[in-house]
C-alpha positions as CSV (number, residue, x, y, z in Angstrom):
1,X,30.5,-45.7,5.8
2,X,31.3,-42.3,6.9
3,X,30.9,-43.2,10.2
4,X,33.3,-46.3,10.5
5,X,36.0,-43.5,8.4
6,X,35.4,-41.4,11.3
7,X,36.0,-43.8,14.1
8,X,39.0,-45.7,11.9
9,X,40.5,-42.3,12.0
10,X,40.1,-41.8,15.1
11,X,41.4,-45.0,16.3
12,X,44.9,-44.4,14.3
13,X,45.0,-40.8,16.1
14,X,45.0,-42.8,19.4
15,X,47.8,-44.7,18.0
16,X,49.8,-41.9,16.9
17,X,49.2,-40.2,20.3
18,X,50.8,-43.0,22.0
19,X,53.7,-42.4,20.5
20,X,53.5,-38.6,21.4
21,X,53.0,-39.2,24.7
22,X,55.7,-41.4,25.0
23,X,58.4,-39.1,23.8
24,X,56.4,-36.5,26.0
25,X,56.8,-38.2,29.3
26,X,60.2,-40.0,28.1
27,X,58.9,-43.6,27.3
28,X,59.9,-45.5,24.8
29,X,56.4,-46.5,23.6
30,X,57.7,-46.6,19.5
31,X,58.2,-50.7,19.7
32,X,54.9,-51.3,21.3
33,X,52.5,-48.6,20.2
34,X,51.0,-50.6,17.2
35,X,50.9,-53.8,18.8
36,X,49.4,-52.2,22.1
37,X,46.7,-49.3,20.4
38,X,45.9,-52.6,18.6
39,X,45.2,-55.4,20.7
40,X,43.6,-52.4,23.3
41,X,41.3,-51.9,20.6
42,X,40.4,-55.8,20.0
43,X,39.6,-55.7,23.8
44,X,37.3,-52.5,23.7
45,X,35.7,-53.2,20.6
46,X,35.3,-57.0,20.3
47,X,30.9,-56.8,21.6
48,X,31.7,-60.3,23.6
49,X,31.1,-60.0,27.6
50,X,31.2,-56.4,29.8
51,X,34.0,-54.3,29.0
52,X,35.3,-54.8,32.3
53,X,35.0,-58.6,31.6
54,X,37.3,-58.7,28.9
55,X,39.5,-56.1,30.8
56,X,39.4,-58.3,33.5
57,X,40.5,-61.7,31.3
58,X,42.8,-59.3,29.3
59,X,44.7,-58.9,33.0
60,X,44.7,-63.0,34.2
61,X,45.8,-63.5,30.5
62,X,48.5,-60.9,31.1
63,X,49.1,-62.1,34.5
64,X,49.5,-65.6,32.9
65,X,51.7,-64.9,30.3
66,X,54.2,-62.9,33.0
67,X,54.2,-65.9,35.7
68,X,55.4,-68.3,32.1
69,X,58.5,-65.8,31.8
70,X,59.3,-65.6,35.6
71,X,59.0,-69.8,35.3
72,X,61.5,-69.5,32.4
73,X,63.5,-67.4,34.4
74,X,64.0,-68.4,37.7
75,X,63.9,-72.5,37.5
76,X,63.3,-73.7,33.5
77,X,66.6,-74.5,31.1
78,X,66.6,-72.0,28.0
79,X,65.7,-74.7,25.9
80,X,63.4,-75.3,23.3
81,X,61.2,-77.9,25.2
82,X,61.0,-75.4,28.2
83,X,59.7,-72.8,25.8
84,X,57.1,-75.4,24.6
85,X,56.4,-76.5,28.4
86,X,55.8,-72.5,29.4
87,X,53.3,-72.3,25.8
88,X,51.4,-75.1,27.0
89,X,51.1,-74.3,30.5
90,X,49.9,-70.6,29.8
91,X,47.3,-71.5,27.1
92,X,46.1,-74.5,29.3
93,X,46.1,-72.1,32.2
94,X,43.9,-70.1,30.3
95,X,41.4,-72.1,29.5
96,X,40.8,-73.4,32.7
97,X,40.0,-70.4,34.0
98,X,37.5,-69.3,31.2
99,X,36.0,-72.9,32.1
100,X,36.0,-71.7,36.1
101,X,34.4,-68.7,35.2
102,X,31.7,-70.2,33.3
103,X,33.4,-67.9,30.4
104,X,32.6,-64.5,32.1
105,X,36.6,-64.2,31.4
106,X,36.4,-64.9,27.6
107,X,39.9,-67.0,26.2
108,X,40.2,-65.0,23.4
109,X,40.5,-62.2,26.1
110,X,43.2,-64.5,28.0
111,X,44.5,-65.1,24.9
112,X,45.0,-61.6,24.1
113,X,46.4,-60.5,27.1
114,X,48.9,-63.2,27.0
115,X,49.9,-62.3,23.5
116,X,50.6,-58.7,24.6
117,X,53.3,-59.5,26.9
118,X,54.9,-61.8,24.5
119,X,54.5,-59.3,21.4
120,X,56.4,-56.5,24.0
121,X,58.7,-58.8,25.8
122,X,60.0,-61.6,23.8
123,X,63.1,-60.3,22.3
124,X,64.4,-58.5,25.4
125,X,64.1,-61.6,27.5
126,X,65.5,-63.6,24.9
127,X,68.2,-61.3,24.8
128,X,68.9,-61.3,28.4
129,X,66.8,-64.1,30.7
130,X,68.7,-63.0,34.0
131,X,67.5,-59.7,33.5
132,X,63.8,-60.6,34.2
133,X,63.1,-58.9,37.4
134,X,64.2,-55.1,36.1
135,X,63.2,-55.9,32.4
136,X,59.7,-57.6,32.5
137,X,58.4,-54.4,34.6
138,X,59.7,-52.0,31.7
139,X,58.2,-54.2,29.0
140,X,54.9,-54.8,30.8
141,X,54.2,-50.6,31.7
142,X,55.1,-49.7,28.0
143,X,53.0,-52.0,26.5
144,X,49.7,-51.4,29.0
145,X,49.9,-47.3,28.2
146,X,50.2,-48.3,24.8
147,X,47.2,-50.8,25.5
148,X,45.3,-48.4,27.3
149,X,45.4,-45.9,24.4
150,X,43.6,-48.6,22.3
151,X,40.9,-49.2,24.7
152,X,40.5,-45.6,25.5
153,X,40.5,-44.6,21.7
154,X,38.0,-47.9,21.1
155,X,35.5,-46.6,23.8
156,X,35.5,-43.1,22.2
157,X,34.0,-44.7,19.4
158,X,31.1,-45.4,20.3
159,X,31.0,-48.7,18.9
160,X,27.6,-49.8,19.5
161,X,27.4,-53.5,19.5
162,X,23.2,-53.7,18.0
163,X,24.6,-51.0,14.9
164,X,27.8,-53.6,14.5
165,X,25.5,-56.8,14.1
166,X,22.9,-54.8,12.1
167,X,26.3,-54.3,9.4
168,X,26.9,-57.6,9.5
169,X,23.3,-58.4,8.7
170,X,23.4,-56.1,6.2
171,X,27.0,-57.1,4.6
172,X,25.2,-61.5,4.8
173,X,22.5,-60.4,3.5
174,X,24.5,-58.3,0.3
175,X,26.9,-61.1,-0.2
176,X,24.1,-63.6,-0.2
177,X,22.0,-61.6,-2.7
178,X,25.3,-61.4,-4.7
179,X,26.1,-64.6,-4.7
180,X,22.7,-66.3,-5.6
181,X,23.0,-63.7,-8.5
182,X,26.2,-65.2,-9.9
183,X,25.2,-68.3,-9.8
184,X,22.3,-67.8,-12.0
């Protein structure tokens, strides 16, 4: 328990740094710095696939979501079934390519890449579509330090995947116990 404190705390000290560091280097990284430290940390600490794996499927995900806004941008109406059209096409897009790569890029990697360019993005391209090609490169940078913090911070934590599963093990096998108890 006092481990998982620890690490927890440590995690939200990465997430408080990324905000330091922002005003330190004169970035605005206040918008994005839960959402990034956050998903960063899904990607470090999530024990599916090689870190670099889910780095990697965090980055086609990313990738993904950033060709969606430049197809909005550049030749799609700003209409609701475009929208819908760029949704489908990203997820769909990212399933195929967990399927080519026999899932060494995981979709819930994909997924979450995709998610962090929306999550930083969304409102300023809403706000101003024509404004893609300068705005998408400010949204995308801010987010990925902010993202970066979270992997960094999860990787310091040593989260080793055999003592994660022996928790959960332990947490079944509690509730379990706990439950056939209260039913009796």
């Amino acid at each position: 328990m006092h481990s998982r404190l620890l690490k927890g705390a440590l995690l939200a000290l990465f997430g408080a740094l990324t905000i330091g560091f922002g005003h330190l280097f004169g970035l605005d990284l206040d918008h994005v710095a839960l959402l990034g430290v956050a998903l960063g940390a899904v990607v470090g600490l999530v024990p599916d696939r090689t870190l670099g794996e889910r780095i990697i499927a965090f980055a086609f995900g990313f990738g993904l979501a950033w060709i969606g806004y430049a197809m909005r941008a550049a030749i799609l109406p700003d209409t609701a079934t475009a929208r819908a059209v760029v949704v489908f096409g990203v997820i769909a897009a990212a399933m195929l390519l967990a399927i080519a790569s026999q899932n060494r890029l995981p979709l819930w990697g994909l997924l979450v890449g995709s998610a962090a360019l929306v999550g930083a993005y969304e409102q300023t391209y809403a706000a101003a579509p024509s404004l893609f090609v300068t705005d998408s490169p400010v949204a995308a940078t801010t987010v990925l330090l902010s993202i970066a913090m979270g992997v960094i911070g999860s990787v310091l934590l040593g989260e080793d995947i055999a003592e994660s599963q022996e928790w959960d093990e332990e947490l079944i096998e509690f509730e379990s116990r706990h439950t056939a108890g209260a039913s009796a």
